[in-house]
C-alpha positions as CSV (number, residue, x, y, z in Angstrom):
1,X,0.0,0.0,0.0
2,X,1.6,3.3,-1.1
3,X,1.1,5.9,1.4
4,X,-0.5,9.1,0.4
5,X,0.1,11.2,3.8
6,X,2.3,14.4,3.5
7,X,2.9,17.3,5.2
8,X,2.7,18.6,9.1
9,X,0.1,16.3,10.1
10,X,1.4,13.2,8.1
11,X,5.0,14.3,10.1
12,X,3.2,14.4,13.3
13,X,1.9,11.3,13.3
14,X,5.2,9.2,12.8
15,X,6.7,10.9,15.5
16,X,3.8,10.3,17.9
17,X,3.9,6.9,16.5
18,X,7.2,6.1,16.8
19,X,7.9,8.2,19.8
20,X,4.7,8.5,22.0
21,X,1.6,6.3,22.8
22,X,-0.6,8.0,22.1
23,X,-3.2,6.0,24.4
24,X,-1.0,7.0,27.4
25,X,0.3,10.3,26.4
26,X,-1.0,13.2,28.2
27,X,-1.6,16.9,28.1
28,X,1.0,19.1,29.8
29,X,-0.6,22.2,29.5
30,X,-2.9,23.9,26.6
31,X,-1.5,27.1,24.5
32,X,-3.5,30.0,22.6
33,X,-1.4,29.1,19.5
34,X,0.6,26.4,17.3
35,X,3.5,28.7,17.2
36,X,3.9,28.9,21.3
37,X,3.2,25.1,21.6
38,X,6.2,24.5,19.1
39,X,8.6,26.2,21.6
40,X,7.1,24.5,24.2
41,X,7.8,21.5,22.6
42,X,11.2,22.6,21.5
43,X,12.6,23.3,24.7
44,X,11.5,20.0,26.3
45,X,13.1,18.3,23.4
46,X,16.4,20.0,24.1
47,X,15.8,18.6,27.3
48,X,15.3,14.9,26.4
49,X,11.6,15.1,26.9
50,X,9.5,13.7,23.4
51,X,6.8,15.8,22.7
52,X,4.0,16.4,20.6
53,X,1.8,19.2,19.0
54,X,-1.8,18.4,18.4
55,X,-4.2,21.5,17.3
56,X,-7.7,20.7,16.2
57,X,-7.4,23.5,13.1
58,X,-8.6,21.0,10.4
59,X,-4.9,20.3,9.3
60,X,-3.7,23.8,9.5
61,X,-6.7,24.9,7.0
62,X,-8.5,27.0,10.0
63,X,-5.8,28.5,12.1
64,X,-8.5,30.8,14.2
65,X,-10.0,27.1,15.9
66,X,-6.5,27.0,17.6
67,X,-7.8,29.9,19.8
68,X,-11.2,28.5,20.2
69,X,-9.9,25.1,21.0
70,X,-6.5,25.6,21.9
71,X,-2.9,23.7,20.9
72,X,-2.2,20.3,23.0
73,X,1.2,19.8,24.4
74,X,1.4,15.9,25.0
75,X,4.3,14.1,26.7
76,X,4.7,10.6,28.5
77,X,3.4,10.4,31.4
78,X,6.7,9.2,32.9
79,X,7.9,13.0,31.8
80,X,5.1,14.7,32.6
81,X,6.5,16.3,36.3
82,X,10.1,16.9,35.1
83,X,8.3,18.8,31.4
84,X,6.2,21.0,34.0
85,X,9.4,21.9,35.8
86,X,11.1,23.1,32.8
87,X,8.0,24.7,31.4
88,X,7.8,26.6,34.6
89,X,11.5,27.4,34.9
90,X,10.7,28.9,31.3
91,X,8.0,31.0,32.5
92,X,9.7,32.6,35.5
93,X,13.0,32.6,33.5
94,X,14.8,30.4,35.6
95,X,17.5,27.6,34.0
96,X,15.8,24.3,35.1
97,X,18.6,22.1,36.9
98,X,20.4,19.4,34.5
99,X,19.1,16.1,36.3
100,X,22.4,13.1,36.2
């Protein structure tokens, strides 16, 4: 079977399949936007922590239902408590400690 999935939400779905259950991944915390969610998720990566984006916006087609139903920051739960640290050492501007 050829595959006929491209772009951001074909992309999204190999990493969360590869990287992520989905069935036990869970929300970290809710953003306005795509763009702010994507830094989120950024900075957690460059802290060892997989993590996905997921916007109901109809495959990017309707970017004003991010707003209305907000951007999804999913990690494993096993993460979940270490990713809020870091979020929250992000929000007050504080470099979250390197755990060993």
């Amino acid at each position: 079977m050829i595959s006929t999935c491209r772009g951001m939400a074909c992309r999204a779905l190999h990493k969360l399949s590869t990287l992520l259950n989905l069935d036990d991944a869970v929300v970290l915390e809710t953003f306005p936007n795509r763009m702010i969610a994507e830094m989120a998720a950024g900075l957690l990566e460059s802290e060892g922590i997989e993590a996905l984006v997921m916007a109901d916006d109809a495959g990017g087609a309707y970017p004003m239902l991010q707003f209305i139903r907000g951007v999804r920051l999913l990690v494993a739960p096993e993460d979940r408590y270490r990713a809020r640290e870091i979020l929250a050492a992000m929000a007050q501007g504080v470099e979250p400690e390197n755990q060993p």
